[in-house]
C-alpha positions as CSV (number, residue, x, y, z in Angstrom):
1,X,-188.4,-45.3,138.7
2,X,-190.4,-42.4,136.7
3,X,-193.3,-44.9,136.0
4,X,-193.8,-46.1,139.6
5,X,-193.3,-42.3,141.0
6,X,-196.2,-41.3,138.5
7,X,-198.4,-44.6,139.7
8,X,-197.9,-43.1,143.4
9,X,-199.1,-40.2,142.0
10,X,-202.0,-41.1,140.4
11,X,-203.2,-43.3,142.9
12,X,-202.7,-40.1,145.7
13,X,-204.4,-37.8,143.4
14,X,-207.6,-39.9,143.4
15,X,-207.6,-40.1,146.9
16,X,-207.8,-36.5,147.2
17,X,-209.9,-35.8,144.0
18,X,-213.0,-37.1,145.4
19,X,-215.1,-40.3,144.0
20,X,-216.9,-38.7,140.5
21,X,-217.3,-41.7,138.5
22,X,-215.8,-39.3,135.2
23,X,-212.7,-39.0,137.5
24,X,-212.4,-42.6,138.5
25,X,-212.5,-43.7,134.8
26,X,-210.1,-41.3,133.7
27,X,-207.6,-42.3,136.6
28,X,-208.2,-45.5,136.2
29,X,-206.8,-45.6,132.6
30,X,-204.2,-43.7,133.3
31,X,-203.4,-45.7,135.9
32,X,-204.0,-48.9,134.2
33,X,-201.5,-47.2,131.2
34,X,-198.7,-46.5,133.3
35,X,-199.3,-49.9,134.9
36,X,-198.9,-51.6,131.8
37,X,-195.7,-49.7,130.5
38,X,-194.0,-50.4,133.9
39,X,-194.6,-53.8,133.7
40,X,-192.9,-54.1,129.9
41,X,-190.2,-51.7,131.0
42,X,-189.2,-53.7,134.4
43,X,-189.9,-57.3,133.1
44,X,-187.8,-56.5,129.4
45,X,-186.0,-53.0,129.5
46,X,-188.5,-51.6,126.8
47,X,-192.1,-51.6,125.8
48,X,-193.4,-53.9,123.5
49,X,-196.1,-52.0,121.2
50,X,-198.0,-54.6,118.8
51,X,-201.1,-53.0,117.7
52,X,-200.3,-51.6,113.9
53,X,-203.6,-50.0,112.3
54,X,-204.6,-48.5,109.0
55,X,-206.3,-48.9,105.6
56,X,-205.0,-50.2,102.7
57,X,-201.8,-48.4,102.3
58,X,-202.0,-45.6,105.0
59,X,-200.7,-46.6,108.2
60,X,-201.1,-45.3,111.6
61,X,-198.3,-45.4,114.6
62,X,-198.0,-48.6,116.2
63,X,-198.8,-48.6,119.4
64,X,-200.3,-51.0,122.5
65,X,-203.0,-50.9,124.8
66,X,-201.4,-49.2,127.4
67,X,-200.4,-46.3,125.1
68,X,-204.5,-46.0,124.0
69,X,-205.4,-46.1,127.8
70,X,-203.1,-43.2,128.4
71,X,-204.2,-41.1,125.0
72,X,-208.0,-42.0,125.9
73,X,-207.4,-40.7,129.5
74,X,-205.8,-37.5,128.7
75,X,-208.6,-36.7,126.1
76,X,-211.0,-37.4,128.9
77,X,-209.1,-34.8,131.4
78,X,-208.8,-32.0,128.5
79,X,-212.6,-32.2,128.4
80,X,-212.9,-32.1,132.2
81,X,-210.4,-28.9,131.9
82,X,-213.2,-27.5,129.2
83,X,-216.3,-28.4,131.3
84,X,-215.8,-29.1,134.9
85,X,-218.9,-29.7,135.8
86,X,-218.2,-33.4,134.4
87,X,-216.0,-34.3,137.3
88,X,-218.9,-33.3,139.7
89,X,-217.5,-30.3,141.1
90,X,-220.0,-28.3,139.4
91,X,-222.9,-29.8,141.2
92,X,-221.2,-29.2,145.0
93,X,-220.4,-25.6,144.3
C-alpha cells in the first residue's frame, strides 16, 4: 500500500512541478523504481535483487534495477537541491 501511495505521489508531484526535462528524468526514475519494487512485492511478497557487483574479492551490495533507478534519482534531486537552476526554475524567475 506504501509503494502505490508513494507512485500517486510522484506522479501528482510532476503534474504540479512543471515539464523541465531534469525533472521529468528524475521522476521518471523514481517512478519507474517504485514501479518496479511494487510489482516484485505484490506479484511475490518480497523483492527479488539479482545484480551482485565487485572486483575480485571486494563485493558490493546486491541490489536490482529498480533499487539503481531509485539511488540515481535521488542523486539527481540532491543536485537539483544544490543548484536549482537545473530544474528550470532559475530561468522563469
Amino acid at each position: 500500500l506504501l509503494s502505490l501511495a508513494v507512485i500517486g505521489l510522484i506522479v501528482a508531484y510532476h503534474g504540479r512541478s512543471g515539464r523541465s526535462p531534469y525533472m521529468t528524468l528524475t521522476l521518471g526514475l523514481l517512478l519507474g523504481g517504485a514501479i518496479g519494487n511494487a510489482i516484485d512485492r505484490l506479484r511475490l511478497g518480497y523483492v527479488i535483487d539479482f545484480v551482485d557487483g565487485g572486483l575480485g574479492s571486494f563485493r558490493w551490495y546486491t541490489f536490482n534495477v529498480a533499487d539503481a533507478c531509485i539511488s540515481a534519482s535521488i542523486v539527481l534531486l540532491l543536485l537539483m537541491a544544490v543548484r536549482p537552476s537545473l530544474a528550470g526554475r532559475g530561468r522563469h524567475g
